[in-house]
Backbone of each chain as ProteinMPNN parsed JSONL, in Angstrom:
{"seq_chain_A": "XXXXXXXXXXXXXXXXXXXXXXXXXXXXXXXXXXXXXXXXXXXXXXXXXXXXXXXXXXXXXXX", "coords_chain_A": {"N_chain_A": [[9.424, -38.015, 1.207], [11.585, -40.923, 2.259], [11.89, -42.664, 5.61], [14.589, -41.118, 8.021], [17.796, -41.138, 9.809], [17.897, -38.27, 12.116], [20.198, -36.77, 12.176], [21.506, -36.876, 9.808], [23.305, -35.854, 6.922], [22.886, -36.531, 3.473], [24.215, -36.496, 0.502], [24.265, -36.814, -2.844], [26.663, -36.759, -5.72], [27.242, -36.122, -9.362], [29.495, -38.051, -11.337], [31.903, -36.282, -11.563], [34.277, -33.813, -12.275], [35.279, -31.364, -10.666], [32.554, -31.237, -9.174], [33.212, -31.904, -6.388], [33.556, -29.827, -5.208], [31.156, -29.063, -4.503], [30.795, -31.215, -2.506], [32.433, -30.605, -0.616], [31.739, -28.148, 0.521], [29.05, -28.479, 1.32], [29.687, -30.488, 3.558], [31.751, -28.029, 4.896], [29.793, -26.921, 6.014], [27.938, -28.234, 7.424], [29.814, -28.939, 9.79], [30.342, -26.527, 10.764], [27.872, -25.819, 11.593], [27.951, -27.752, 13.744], [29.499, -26.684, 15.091], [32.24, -26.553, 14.841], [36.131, -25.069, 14.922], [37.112, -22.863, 12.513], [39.466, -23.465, 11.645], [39.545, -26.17, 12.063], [37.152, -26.947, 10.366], [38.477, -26.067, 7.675], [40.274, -28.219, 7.104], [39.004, -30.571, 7.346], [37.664, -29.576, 4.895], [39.238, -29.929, 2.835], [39.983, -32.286, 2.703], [38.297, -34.158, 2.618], [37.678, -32.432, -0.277], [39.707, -34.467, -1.621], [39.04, -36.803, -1.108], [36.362, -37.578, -2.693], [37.584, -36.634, -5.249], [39.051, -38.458, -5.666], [37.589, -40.582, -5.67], [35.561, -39.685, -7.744], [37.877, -39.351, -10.224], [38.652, -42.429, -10.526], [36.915, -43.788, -10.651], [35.72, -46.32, -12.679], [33.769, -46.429, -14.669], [33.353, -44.084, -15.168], [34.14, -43.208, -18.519]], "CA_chain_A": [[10.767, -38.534, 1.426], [11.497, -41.496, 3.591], [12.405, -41.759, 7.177], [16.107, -41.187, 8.135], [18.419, -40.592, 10.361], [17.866, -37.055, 12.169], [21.151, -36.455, 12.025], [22.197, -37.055, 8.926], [23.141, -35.566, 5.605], [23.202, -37.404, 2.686], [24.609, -35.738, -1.008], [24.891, -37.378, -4.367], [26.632, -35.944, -6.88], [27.156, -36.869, -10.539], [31.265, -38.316, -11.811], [31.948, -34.811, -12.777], [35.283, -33.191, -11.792], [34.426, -29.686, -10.229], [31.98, -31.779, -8.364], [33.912, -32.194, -5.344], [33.308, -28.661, -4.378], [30.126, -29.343, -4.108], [30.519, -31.949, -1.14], [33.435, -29.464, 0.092], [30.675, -26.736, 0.783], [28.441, -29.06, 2.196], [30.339, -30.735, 4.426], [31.758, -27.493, 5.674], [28.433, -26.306, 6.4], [27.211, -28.895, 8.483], [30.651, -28.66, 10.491], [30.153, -25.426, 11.566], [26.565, -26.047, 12.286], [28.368, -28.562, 14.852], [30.518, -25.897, 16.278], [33.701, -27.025, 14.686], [36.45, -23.963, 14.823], [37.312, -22.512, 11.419], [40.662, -24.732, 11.194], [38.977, -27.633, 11.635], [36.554, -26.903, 8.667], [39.29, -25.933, 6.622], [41.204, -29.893, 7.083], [37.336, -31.237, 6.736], [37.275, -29.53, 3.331], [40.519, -30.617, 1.598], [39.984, -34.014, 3.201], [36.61, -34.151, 1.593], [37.973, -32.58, -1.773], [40.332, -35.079, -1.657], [37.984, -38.228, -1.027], [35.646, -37.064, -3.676], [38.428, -36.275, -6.15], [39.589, -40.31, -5.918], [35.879, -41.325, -5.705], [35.27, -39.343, -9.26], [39.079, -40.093, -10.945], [38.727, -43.947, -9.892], [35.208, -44.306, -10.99], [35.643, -47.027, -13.599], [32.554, -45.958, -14.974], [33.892, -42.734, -16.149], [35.479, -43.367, -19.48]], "C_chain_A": [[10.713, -39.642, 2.477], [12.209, -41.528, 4.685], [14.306, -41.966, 7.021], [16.654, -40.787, 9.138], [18.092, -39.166, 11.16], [18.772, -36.464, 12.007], [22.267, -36.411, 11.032], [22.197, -36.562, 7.791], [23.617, -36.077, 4.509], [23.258, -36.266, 1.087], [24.961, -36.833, -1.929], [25.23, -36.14, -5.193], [27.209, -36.544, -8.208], [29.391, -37.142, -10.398], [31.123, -37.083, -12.235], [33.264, -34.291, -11.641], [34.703, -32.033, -11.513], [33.197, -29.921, -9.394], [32.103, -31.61, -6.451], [33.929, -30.652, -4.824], [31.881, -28.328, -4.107], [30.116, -29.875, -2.281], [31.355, -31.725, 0.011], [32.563, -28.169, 0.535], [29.903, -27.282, 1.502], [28.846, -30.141, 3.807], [30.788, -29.742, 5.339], [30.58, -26.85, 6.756], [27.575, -27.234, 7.734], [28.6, -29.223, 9.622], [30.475, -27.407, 11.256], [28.606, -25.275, 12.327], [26.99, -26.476, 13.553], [29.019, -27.609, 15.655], [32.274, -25.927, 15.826], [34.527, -25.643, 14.29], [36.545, -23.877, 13.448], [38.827, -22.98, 10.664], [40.927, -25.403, 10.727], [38.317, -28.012, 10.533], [37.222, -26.962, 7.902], [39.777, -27.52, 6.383], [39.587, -30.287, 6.956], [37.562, -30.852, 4.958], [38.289, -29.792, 2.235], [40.373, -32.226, 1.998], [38.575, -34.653, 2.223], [36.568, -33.996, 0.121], [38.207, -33.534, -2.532], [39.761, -36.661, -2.361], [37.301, -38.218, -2.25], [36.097, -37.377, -5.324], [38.916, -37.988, -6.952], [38.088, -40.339, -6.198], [35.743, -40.963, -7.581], [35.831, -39.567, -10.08], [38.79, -42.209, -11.275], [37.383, -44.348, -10.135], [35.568, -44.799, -12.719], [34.737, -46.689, -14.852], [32.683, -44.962, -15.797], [34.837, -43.175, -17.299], [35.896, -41.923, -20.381]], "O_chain_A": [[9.992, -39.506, 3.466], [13.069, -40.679, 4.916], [15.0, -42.643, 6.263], [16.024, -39.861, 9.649], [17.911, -38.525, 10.125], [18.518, -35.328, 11.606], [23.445, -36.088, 11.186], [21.094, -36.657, 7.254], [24.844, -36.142, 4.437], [22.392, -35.445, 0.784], [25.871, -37.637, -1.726], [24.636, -35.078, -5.381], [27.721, -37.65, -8.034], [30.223, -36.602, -9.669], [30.356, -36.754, -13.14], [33.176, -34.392, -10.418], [33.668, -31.679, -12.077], [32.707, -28.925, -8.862], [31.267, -31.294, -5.605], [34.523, -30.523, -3.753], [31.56, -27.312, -3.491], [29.696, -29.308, -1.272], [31.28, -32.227, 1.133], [33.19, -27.177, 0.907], [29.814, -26.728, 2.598], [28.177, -30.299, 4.828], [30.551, -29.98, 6.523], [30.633, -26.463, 7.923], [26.848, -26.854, 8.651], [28.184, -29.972, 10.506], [30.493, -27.456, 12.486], [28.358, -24.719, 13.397], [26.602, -25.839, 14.533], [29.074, -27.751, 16.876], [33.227, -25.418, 16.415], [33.96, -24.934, 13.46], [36.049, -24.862, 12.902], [39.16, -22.859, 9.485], [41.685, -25.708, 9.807], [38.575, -28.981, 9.819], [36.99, -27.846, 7.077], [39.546, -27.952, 5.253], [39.248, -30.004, 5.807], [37.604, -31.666, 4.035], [38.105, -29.838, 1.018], [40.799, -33.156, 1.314], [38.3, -35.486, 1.359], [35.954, -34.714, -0.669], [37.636, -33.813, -3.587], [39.922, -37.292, -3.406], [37.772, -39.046, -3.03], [35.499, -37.957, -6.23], [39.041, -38.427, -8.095], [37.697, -39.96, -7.302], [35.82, -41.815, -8.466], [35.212, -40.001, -11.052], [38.833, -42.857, -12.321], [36.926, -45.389, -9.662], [35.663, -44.047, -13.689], [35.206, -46.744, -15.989], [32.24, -44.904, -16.944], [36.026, -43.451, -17.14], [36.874, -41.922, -21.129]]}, "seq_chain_B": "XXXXXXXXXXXXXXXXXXXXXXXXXXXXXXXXXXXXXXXXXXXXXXXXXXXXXXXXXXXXXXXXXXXXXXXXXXXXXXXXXXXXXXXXXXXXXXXXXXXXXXXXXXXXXXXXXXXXXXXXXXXXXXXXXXXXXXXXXXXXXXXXX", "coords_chain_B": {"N_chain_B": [[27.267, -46.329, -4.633], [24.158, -45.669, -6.494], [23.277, -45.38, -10.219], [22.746, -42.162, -11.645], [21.69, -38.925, -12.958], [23.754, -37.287, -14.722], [23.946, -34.462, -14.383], [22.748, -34.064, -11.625], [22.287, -33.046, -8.162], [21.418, -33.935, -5.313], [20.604, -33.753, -2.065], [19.87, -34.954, 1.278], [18.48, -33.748, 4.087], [18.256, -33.536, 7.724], [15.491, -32.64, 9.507], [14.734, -30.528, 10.828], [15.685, -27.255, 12.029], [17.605, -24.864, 11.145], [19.523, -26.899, 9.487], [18.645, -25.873, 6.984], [20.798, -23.654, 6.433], [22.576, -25.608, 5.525], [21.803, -26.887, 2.779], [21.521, -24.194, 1.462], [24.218, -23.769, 1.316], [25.11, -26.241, -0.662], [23.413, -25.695, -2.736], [24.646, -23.002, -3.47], [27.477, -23.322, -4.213], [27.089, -25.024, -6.429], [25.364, -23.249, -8.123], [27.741, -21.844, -8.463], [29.656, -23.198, -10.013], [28.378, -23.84, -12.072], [28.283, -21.111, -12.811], [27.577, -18.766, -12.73], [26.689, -15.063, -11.466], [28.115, -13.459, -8.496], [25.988, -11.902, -7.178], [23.542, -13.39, -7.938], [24.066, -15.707, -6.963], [23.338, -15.481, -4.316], [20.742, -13.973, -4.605], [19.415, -16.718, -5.064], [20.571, -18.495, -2.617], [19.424, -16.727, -0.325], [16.434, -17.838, -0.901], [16.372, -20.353, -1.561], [17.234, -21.551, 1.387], [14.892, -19.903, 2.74], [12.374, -21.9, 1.376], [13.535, -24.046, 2.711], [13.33, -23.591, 5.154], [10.517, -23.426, 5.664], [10.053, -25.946, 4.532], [10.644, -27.704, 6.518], [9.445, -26.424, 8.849], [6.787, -25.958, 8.199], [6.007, -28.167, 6.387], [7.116, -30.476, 7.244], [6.514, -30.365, 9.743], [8.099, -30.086, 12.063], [9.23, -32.567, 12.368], [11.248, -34.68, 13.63], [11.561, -37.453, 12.848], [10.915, -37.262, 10.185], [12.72, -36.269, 6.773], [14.049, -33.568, 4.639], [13.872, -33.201, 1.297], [16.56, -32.017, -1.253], [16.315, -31.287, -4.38], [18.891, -30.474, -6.787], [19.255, -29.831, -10.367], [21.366, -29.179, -12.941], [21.404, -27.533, -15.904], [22.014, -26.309, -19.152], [21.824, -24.025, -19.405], [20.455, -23.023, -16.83], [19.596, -23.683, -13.656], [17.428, -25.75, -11.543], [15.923, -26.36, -8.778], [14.129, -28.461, -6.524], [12.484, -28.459, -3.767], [11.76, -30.958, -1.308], [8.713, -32.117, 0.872], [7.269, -34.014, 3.377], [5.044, -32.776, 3.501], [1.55, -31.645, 2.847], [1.356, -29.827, 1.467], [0.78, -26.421, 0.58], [-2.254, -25.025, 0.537], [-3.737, -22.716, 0.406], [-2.912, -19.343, -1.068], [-0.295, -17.633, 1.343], [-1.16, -14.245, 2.839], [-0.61, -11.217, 1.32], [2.586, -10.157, 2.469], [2.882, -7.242, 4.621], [4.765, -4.584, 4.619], [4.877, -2.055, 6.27], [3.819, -3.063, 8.218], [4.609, -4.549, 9.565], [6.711, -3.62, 10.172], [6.06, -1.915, 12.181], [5.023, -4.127, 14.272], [2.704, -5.061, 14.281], [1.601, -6.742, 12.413], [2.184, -10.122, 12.246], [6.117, -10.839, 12.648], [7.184, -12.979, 10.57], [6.217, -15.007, 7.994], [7.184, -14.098, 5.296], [8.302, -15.85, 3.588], [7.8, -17.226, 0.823], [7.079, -14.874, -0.559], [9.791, -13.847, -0.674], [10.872, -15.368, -2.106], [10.137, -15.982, -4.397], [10.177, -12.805, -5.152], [12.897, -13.34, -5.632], [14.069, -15.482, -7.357], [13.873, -16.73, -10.897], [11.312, -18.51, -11.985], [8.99, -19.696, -9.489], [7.102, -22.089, -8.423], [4.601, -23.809, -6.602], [3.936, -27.047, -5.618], [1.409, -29.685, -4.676], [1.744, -32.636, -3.153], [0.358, -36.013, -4.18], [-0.291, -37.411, -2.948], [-1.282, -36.305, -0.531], [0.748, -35.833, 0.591], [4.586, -35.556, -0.197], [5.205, -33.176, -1.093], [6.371, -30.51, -3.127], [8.371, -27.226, -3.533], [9.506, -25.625, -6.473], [11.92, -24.179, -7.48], [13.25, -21.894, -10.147], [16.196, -20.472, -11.75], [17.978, -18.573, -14.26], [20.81, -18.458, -16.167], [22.5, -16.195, -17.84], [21.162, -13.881, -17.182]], "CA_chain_B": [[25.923, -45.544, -5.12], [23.631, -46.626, -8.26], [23.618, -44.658, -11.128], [22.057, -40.987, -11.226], [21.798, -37.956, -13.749], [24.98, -36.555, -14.37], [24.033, -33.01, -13.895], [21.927, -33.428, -10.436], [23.348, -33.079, -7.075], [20.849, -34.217, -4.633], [20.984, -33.677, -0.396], [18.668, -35.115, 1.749], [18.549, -32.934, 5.234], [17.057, -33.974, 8.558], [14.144, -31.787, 10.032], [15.616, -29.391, 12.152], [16.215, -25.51, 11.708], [19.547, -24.889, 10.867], [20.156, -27.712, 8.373], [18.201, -25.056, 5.906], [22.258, -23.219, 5.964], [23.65, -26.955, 4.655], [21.297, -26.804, 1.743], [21.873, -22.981, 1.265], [25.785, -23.903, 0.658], [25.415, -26.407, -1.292], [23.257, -24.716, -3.84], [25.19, -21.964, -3.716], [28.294, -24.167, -4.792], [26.398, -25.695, -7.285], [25.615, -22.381, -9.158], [29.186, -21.076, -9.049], [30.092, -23.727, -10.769], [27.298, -23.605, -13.206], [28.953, -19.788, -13.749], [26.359, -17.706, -11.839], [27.099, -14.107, -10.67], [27.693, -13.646, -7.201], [24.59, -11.707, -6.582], [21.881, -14.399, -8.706], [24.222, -16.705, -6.293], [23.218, -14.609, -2.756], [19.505, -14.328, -4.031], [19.251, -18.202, -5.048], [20.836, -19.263, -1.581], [18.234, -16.721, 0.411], [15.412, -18.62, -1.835], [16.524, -22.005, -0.954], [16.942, -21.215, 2.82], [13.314, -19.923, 2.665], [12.343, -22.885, 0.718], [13.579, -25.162, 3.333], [12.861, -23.787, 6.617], [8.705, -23.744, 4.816], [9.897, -27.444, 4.323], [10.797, -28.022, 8.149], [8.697, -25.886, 9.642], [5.564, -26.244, 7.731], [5.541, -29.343, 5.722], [7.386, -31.613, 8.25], [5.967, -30.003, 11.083], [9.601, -30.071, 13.052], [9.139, -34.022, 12.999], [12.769, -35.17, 13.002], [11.883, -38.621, 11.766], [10.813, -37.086, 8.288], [13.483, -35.518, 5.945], [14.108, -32.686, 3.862], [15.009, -33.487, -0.188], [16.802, -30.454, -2.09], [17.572, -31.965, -5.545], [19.641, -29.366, -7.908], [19.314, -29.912, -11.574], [22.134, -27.906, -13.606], [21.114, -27.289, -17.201], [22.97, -25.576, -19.417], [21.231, -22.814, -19.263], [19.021, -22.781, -15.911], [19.473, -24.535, -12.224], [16.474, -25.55, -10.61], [16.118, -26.571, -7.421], [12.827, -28.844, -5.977], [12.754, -28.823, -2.186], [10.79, -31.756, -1.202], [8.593, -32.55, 2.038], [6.014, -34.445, 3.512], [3.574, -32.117, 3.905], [0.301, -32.23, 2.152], [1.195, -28.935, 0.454], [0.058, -25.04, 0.627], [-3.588, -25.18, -0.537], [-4.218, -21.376, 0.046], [-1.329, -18.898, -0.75], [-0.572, -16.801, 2.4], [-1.756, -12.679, 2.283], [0.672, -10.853, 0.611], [2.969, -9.507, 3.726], [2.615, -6.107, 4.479], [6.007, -4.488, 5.706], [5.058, -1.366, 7.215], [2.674, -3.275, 9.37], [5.404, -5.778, 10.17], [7.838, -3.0, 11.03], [5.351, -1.503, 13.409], [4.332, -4.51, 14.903], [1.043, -4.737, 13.906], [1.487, -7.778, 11.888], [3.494, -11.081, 12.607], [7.233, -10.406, 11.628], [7.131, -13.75, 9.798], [5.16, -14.838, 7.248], [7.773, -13.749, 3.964], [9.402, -16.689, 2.89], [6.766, -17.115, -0.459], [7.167, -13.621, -0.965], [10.755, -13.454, -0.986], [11.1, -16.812, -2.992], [8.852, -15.425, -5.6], [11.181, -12.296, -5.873], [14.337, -13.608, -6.063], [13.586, -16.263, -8.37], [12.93, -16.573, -12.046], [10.267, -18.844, -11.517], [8.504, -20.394, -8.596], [6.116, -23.186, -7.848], [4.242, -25.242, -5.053], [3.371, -28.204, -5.968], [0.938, -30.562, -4.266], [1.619, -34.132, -3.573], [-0.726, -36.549, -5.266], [-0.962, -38.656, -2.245], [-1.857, -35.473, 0.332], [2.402, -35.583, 1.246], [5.48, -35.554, -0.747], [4.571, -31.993, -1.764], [7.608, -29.371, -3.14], [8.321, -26.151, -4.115], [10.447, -26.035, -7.297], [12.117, -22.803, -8.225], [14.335, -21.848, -11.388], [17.059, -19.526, -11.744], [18.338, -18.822, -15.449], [21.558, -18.003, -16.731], [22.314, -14.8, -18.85], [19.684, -12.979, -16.989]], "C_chain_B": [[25.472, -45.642, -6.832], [23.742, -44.993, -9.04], [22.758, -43.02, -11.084], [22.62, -39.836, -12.688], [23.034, -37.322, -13.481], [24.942, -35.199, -13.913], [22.913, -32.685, -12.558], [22.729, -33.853, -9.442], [21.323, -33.257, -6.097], [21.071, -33.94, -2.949], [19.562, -34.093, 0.301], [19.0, -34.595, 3.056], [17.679, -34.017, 6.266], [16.01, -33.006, 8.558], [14.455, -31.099, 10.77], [16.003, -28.244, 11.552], [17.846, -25.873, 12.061], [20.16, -25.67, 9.873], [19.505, -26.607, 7.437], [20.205, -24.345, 5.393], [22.87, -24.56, 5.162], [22.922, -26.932, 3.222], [21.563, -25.316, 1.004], [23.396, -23.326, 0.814], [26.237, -24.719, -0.186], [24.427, -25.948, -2.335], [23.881, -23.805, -4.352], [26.733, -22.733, -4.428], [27.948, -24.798, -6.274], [26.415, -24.285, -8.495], [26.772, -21.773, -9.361], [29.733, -22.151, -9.779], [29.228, -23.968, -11.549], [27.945, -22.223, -13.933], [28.025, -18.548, -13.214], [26.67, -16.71, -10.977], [26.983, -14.03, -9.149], [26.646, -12.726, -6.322], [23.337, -12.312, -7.014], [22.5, -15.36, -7.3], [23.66, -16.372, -4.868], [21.234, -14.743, -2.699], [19.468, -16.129, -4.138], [19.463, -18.945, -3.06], [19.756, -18.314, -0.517], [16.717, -17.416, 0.018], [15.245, -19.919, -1.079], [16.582, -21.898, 0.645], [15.615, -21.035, 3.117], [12.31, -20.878, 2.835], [12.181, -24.027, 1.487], [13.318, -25.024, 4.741], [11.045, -23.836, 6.4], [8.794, -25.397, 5.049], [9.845, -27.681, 5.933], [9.731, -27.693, 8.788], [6.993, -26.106, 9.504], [4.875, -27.627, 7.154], [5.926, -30.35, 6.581], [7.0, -31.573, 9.476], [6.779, -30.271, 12.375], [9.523, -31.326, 13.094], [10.761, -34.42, 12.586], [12.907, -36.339, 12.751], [11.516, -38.528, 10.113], [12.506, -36.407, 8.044], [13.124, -34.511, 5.232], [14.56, -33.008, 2.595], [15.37, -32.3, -0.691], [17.491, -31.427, -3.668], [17.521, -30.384, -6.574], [19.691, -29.85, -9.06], [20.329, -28.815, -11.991], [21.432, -28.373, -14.88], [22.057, -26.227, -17.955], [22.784, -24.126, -19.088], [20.401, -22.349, -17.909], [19.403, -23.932, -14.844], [18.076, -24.417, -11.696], [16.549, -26.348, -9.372], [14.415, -26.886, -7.097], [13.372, -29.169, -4.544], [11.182, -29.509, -1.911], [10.02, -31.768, 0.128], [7.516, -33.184, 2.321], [4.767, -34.218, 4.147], [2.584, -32.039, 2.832], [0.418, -30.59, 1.118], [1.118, -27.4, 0.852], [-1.25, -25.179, -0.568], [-4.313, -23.625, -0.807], [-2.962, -20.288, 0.176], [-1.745, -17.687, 0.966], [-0.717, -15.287, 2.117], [-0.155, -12.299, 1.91], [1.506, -10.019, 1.839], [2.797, -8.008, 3.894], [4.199, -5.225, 5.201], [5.953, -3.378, 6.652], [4.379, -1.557, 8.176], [4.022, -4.088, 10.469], [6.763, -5.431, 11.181], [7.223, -2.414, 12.216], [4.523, -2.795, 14.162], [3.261, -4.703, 15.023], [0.395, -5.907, 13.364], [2.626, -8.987, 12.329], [4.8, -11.074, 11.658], [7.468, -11.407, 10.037], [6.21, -13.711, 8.737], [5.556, -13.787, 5.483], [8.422, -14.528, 3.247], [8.721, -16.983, 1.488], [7.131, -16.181, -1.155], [8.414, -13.324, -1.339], [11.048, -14.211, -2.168], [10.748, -16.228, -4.26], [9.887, -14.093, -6.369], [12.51, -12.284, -6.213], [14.795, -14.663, -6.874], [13.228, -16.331, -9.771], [11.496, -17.276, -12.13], [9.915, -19.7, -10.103], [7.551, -20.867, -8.807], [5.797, -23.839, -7.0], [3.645, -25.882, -5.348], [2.704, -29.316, -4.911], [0.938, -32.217, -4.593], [0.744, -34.644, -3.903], [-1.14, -37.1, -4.33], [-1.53, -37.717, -1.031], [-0.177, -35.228, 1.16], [3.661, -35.97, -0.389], [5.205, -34.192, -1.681], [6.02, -30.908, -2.162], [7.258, -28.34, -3.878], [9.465, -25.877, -5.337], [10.681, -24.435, -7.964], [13.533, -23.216, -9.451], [15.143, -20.585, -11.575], [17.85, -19.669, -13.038], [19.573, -17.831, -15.34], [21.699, -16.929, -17.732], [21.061, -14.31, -18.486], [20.235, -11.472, -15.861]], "O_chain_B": [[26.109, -45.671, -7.885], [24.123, -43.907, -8.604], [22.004, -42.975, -10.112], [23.699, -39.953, -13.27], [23.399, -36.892, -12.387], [25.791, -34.769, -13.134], [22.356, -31.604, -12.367], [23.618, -34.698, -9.537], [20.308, -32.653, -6.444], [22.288, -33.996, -2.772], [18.448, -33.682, -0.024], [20.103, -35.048, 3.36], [16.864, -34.891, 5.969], [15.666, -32.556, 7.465], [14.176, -31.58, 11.868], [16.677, -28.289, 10.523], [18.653, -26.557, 12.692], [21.213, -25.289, 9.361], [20.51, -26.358, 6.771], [20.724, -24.55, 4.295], [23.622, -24.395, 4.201], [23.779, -26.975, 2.34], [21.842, -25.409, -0.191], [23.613, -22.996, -0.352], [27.351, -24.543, -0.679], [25.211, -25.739, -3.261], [23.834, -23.614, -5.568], [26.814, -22.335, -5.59], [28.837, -24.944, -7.112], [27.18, -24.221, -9.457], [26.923, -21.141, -10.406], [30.689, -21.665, -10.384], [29.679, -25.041, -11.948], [28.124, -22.105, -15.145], [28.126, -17.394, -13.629], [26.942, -17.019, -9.817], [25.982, -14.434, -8.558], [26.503, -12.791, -5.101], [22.238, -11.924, -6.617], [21.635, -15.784, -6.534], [23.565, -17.409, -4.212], [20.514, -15.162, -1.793], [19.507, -16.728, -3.063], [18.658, -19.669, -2.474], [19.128, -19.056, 0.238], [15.888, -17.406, 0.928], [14.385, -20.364, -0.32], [15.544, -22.368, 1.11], [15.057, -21.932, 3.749], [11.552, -20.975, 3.8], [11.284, -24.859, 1.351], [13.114, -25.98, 5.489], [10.434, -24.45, 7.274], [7.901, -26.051, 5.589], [8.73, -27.838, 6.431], [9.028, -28.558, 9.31], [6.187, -26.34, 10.404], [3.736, -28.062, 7.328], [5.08, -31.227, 6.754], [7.079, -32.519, 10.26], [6.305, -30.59, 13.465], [9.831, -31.605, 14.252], [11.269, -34.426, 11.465], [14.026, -36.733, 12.423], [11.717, -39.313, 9.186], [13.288, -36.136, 8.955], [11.914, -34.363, 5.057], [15.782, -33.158, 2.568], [14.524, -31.409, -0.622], [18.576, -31.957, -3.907], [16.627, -29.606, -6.908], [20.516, -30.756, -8.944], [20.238, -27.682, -11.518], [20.92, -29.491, -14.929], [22.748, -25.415, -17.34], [23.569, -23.321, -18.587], [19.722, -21.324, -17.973], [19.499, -25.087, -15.26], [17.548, -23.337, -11.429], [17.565, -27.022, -9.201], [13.542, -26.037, -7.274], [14.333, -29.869, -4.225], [10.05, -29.064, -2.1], [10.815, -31.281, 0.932], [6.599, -33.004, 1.52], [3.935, -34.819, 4.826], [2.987, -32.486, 1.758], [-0.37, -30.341, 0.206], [1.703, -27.339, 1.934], [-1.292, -25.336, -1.789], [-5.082, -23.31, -1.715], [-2.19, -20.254, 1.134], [-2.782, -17.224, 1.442], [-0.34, -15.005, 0.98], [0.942, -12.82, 2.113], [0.862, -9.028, 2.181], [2.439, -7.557, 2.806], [4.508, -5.452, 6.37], [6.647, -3.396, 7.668], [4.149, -0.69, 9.02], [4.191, -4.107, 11.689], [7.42, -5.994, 12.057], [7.87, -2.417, 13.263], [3.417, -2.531, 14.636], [2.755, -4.46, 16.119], [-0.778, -6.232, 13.55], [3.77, -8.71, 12.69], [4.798, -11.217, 10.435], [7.754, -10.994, 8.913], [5.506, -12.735, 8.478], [4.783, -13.127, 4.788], [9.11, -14.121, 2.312], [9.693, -16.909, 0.736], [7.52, -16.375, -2.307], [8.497, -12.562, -2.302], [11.463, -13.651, -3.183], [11.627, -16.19, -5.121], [10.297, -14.111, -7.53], [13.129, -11.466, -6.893], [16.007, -14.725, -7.08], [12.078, -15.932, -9.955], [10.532, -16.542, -12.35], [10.834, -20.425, -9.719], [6.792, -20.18, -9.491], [6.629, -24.577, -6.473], [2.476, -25.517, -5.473], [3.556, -29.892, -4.234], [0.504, -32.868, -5.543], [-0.163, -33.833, -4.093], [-2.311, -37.473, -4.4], [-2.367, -38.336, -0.373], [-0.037, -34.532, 2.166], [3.328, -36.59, -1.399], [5.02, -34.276, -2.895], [6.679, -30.596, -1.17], [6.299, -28.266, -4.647], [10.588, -25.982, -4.843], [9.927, -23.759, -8.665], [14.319, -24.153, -9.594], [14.475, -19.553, -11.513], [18.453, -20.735, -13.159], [19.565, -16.767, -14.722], [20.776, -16.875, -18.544], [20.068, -14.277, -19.212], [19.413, -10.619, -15.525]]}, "name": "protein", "num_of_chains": 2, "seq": "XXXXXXXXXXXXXXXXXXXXXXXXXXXXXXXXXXXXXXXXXXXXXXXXXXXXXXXXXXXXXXXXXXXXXXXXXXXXXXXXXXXXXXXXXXXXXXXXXXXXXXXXXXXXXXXXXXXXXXXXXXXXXXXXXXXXXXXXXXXXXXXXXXXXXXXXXXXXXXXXXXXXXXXXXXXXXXXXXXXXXXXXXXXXXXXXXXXXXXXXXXXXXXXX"}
């Protein structure tokens, strides 16, 4: 693999609806790693659904 | 982001204990939406945890300018999962653990992540890089099983 960031996590995932809970799981996960209360994760992971959700809808690409 | 297999989900981790849980959740995400009971989903995510602290610990040798790759393949039938690293491999497997040595202290507690991988897994593999690095372990977990 090449070099990167130490701090960083990087996810692809395919245009696929149902996707987005993918990068909603991972995201929480490296939040709580950080310390973040169980609140805060929660608004991380609809914010994230969210993002995702446009990203995959709005993907031209997808016909 | 360029184009990519519709059914793989990719994560690239740093090198550090503890990112092994970020890869553990999203696998585990990955097979519930594949359709995967939630005990194939419990062993799969101790597997991959395994999987990736071997990657950290062993193949990257804690260096936190390498990475960790976890790419997830869904299939219709079968998720596999290659956890990548740039270690030169496992060239001899380790002894088979022993547990009542391990509970008495006798043997080092460690020294099960192979072993577990192996049984909670439909199949496992360790694959040696070609160049002496980029070496992974690629397990498979099948559906209707």
């Amino acid at each position: 693999m090449s070099k990167s960031k130490s701090t960083t996590v990087e996810v692809r995932l395919p245009t696929r609806p149902g996707y987005e809970k993918v990068a909603m799981s991972t995201a929480a996960s490296v939040a709580r790693l950080m310390g973040f209360p169980e609140d805060r994760v929660e608004d991380l992971k609809t914010a994230v659904t969210e993002a995702c959700i446009n990203a995959i809808e709005h993907d031209r690409r997808m016909t | 982001m360029s184009e990519s297999k519709s059914t793989t989900v990719e994560v690239r981790l740093p090198t550090r204990l503890g990112y092994e849980k970020v890869a553990m959740s999203t696998a585990a995400s990955v097979a519930k939406l594949m359709g995967f009971p939630e005990d194939r989903v419990e062993d799969l995510k101790t597997a991959v945890a395994e999987a990736c602290i071997n990657a950290i610990e062993h193949g990257n040798r804690l260096n936190e300018k390498l990475s960790v790759g976890v790419v997830l393949r869904a299939d219709t039938d079968a998720l596999e999962v290659k956890v990548l690293d740039d270690g030169g491999g496992i060239k001899k497997a380790p002894p088979k653990p022993d547990i009542d040595r391990k509970m008495h202290g006798e043997e080092d507690p460690r020294g099960m992540g192979m072993f577990l991988i192996q049984a909670l897994v439909d199949e496992a593999e360790w694959v040696q890089g070609s160049d002496g690095k980029s070496s992974y372990v690629r397990l498979l977990i099948k559906l209707d099983k």
